[in-house]
C-alpha positions in Angstrom: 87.6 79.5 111.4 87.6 76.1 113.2 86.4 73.1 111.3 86.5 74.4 107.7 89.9 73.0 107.4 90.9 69.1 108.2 93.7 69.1 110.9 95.3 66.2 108.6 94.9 67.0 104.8 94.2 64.5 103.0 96.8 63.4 100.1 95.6 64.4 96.1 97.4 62.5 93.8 95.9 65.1 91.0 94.9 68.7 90.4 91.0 67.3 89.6 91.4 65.9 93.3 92.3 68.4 95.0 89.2 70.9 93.2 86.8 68.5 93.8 87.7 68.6 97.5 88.0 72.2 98.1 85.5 73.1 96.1 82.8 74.4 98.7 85.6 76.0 100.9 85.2 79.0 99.5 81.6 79.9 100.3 81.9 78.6 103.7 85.0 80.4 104.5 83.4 84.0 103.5 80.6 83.3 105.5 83.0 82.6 108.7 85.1 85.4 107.7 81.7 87.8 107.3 80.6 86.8 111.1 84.0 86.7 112.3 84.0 90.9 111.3 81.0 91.6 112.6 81.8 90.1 115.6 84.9 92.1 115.5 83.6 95.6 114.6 80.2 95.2 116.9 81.2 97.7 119.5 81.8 100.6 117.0 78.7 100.9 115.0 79.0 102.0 111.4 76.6 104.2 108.9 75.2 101.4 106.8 77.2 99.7 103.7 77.2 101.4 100.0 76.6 99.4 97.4 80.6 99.6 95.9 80.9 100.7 92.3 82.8 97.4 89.9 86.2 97.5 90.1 88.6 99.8 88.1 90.6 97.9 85.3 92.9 99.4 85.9 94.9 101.5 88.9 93.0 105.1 89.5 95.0 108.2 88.6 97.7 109.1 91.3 98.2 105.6 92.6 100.9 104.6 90.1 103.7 105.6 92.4 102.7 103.5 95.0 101.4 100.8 93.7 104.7 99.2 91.0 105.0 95.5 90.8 108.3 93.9 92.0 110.2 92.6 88.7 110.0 89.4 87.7 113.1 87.1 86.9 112.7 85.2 83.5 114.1 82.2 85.1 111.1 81.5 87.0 109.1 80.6 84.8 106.8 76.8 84.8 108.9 75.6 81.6 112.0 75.6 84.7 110.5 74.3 87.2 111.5 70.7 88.4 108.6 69.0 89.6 108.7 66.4 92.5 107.2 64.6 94.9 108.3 67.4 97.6 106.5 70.4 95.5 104.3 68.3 93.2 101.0 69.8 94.5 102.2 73.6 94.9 103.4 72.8 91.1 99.8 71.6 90.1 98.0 74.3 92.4 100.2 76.8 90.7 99.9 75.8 87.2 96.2 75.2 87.6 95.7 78.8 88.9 96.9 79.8 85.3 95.5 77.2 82.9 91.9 76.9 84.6 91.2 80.1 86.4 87.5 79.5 87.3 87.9 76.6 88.9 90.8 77.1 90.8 89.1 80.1 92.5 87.6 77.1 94.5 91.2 77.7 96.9 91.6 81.2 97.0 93.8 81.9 98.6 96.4 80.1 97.7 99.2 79.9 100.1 102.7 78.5 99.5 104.9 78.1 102.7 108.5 76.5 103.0 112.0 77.1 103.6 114.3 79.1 102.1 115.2 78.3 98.7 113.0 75.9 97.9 111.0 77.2 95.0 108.0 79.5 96.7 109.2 82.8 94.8 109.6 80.8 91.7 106.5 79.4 91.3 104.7 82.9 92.3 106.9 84.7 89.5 105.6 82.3 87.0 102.4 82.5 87.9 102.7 86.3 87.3 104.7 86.0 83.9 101.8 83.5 82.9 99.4 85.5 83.9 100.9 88.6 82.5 99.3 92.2 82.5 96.1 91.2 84.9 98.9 90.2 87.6 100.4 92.3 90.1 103.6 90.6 91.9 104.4 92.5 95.1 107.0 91.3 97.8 106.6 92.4 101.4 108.7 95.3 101.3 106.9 96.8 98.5 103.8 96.0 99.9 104.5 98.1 103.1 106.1 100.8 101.6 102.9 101.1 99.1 101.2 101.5 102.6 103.2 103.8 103.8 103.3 105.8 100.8 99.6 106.1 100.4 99.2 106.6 104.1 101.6 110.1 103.7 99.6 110.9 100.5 96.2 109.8 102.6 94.9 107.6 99.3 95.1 104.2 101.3 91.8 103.7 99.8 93.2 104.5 96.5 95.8 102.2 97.2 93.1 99.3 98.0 91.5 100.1 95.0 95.0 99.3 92.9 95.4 96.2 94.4 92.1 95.5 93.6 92.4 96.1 90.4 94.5 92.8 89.5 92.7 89.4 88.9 95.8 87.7 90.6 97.5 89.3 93.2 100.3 87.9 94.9 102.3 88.6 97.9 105.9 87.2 98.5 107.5 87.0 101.7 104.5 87.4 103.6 106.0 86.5 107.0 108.1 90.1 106.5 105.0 92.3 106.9 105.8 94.0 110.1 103.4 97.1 109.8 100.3 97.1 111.3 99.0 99.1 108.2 100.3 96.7 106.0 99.0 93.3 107.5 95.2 95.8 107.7 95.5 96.1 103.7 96.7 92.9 103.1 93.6 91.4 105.2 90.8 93.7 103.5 92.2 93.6 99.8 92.3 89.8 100.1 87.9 90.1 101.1 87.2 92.4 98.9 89.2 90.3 95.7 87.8 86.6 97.0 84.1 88.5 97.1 84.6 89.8 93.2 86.0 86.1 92.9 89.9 87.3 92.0 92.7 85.2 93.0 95.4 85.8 95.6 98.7 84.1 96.2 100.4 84.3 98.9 104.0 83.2 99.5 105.7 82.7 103.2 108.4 81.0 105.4 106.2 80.0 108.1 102.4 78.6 108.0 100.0 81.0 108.6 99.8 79.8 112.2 103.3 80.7 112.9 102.9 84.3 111.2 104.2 86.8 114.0 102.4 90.3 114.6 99.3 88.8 112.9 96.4 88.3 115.0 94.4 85.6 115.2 91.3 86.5 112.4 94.0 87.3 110.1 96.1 84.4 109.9 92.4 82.5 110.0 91.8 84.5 107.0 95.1 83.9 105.0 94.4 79.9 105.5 91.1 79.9 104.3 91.8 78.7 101.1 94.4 75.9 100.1 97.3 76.4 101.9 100.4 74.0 100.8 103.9 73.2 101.7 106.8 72.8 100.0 109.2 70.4 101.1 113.5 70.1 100.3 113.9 68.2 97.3 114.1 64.5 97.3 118.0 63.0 95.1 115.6 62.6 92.3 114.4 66.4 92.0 118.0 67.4 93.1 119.3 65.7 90.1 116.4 67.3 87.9 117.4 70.5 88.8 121.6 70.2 88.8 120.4 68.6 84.3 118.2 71.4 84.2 120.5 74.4 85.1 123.5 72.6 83.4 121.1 72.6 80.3 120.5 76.5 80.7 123.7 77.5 81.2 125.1 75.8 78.1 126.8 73.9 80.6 126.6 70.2 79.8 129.9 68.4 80.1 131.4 70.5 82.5 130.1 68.3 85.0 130.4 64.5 84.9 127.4 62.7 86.1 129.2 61.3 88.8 129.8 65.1 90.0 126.3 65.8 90.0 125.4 62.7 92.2 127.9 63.4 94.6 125.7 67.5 95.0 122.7 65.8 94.7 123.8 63.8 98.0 124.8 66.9 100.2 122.5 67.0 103.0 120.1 69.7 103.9 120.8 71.5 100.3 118.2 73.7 98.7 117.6 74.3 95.5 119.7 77.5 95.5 122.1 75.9 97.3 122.1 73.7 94.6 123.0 76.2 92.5 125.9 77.7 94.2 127.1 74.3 94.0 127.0 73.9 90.5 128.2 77.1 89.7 131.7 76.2 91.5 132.3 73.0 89.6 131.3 75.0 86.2 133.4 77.6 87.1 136.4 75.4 87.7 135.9 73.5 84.0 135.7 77.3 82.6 138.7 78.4 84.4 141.0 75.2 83.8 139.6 74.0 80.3 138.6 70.5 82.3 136.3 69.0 84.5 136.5 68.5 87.8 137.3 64.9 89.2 135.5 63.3 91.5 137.7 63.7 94.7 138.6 67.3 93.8 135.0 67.8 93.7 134.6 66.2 96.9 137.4 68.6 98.6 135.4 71.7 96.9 132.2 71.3 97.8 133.0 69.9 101.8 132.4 72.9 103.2 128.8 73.4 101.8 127.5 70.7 104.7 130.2 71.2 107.4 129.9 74.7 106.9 125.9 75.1 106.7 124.3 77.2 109.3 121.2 74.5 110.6 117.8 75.9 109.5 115.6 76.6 112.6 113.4 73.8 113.7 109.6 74.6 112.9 106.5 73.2 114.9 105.3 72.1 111.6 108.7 69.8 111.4 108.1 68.5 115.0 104.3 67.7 114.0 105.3 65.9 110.8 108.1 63.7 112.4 105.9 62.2 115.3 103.1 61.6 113.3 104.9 59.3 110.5 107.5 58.5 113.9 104.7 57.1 115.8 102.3 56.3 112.6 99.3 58.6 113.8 97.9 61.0 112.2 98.0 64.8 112.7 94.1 64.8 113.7 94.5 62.7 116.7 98.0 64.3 117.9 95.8 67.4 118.1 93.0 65.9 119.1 91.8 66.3 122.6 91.9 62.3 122.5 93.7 60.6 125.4 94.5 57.0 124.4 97.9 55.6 125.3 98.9 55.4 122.0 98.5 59.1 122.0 99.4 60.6 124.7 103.5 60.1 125.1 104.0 61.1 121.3 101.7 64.2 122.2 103.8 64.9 125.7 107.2 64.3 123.3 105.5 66.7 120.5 105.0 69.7 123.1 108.4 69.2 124.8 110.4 69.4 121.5 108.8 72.2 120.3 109.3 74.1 123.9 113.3 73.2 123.6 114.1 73.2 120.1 111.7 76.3 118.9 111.3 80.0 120.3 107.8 80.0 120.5 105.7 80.5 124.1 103.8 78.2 125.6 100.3 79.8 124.7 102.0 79.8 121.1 102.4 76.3 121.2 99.2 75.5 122.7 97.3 77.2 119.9 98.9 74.4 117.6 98.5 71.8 119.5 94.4 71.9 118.8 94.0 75.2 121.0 95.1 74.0 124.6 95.6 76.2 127.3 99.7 77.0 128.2 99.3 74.9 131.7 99.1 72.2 129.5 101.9 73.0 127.6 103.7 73.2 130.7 102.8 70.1 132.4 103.9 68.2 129.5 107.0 69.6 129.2 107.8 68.9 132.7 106.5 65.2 132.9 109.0 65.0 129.7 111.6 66.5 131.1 111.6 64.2 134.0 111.0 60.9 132.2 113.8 61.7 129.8 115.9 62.0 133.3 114.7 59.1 134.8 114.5 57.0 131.9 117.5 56.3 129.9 115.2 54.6 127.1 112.8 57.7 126.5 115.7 60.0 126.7 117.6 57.6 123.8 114.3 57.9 122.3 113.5 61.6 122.4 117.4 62.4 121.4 117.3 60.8 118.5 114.2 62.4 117.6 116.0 65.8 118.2 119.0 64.6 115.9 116.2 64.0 113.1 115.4 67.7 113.6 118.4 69.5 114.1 119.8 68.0 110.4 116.7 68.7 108.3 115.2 64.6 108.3 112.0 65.3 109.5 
């Protein structure tokens, strides 16, 4: 699927932006995705294809036991949803998908990827309430026992034939689809709904390069469309969204606006953890009749940082920090482009993402603009012996890792 996506996005400041440069994605990512099956199925020759009948409206008879949609939680809906400059796209995608169907099919599908907590599941529930009865929400979980279920009952196709049935289907968790069965369905539902121009959401933890278990058409597949990442809320949104659940728990004046400031400052705080925050200084004001003071506050909520386990370092982090660390873009750090000004921050790229993430060598390759794992390696070890030999590129590469390890990247 090489070259139907930029390496380095280019930055919408507006829903209309965004269509107007996706807009032809579509047809050219079928057509790669067409070849790419042929190519894949040319040793075991099949009769010829039948003409399929429309789609059911609705699920066919027996599939109804299999095929339930996870339940939605009325809080996640667009009306509570703080939008900010680290989710203000997904937010626009999102509420586009809803508002102006036809021509958001232009980035089907539509992939939301971020950390824990951060407001994936949100926006794919509100998407669903919006949508309402032509919607089928489905986590992971659901999605594979579905599969297994019809696979005992042998109505897989059945079971297709209910996913198809939704105009928006959307998939949470995505990265938790350890069957075989399930990633098989997932990956011939989504062709068969972008051919009858339906819409498909998908929700993960990890971009679709760093899905485990899925091979390599199927991750293709699952970034064909628009795929978008959500990034920890900057003080601003934090703030937003401490006012906004004070607001909808009736809350207000239970904590002082010095209190909020002081959460909104914890590092490395997600929106749940935001949350759990909250809810202990609105618990105290319940319990005591008064607010909670500033230093008190303070003593509470400590062990929210100290005690935070560190989120793993992702390539995608590693890749986003040297580029705006070094000013390049992401093109030219994948680039097969060799220019000085290139070449360390590339070397520094691969070595932080062999010591500070679990993934191989050929893993790491395949991001790095598909080189082989030798070159992987010799990076690492020309890194590994400048940052011994040099006490200036060690300083620099340390503090680099620092920038990582607490969530600044």
């Amino acid at each position: 699927m090489s070259g139907l996506l930029p390496d380095d996005p280019p930055e919408f400041h507006s829903a209309e932006a965004l269509f107007q440069h996706y807009a032809d994605l579509r047809a050219r990512t079928q057509a790669a995705a067409r070849s790419s099956v042929i190519a894949m199925t040319a040793r075991r020759p099949r009769p010829a294809p039948v003409e399929a009948p429309p789609l059911a409206p609705a699920a066919p008879a027996g599939t109804a036991s299999f095929s339930h949609a996870a339940p939605l939680d009325p809080r996640h809906s667009f009306a509570q949803f703080c939008a900010g400059d680290s989710n203000r796209m997904a937010h626009a995608a999102a509420l586009a998908l809803v508002q102006r169907p036809e021509t958001a099919r232009a980035y089907s599908p539509l992939y939301l990827h971020s950390r824990p907590g951060l407001g994936k599941t949100h926006l794919l529930q509100a998407i669903a309430g919006e949508a309402g009865s032509v919607a089928l929400y489905l986590t992971a979980e659901r999605l594979m026992y579905g599969c297994l279920l019809a696979a005992k009952e042998r109505k897989i196709e059945a079971y297709h034939q209910a996913l198809r049935a939704a105009d928006v289907l959307l998939i949470d968790d995505v990265q938790q689809i350890a069957a075989p069965l399930a990633r098989n369905t997932l990956g011939t539902v989504l062709n068969a709904m972008s051919d009858a121009g339906k819409h498909v959401v998908l929700g993960a933890s990890v971009p679709p390069d760093e899905l485990e278990g899925f091979d390599g058409w199927q991750r293709s597949r699952l970034s064909a469309g628009l795929v978008l990442e959500i990034l920890p809320p900057e003080p601003e949104t934090r703030l937003a969204i401490l006012a906004q659940n004070c607001a909808a728990r009736g809350a207000e004046g239970k904590a002082s606006p010095e209190v909020l400031a002081l959460i909104a400052g914890l590092p490395g705080l997600s929106g749940r953890d935001l949350e759990a925050a909250l809810t202990r200084v609105v618990a105290h004001a319940e319990i005591t009749g008064a607010p909670l003071g500033l230093a008190d506050a303070e003593a509470m909520l400590g062990d929210l940082a100290r005690g935070r386990r560190p989120e793993p370092v992702r390539l995608d982090d590693i890749l986003r920090l040297i580029t705006r660390h070094y000013g390049i873009s992401r093109a030219d750090l994948l680039s097969q482009r060799r220019t000085a000004n290139l070449v360390r921050p590339r070397q520094i790229a691969m070595y932080l993402a062999k010591t500070l993430t679990l993934r191989s060598l050929p893993e790491i390759g395949r991001r790095f603009g598909g080189r082989d794992h030798t070159t992987v390696l010799h990076a690492v070890r020309k890194l590994t012996g400048l940052v011994e030999s040099d006490a200036e590129i060690a300083t620099e590469v340390r503090r680099l890792e620092i920038e990582l390890r607490e969530g600044r990247a």
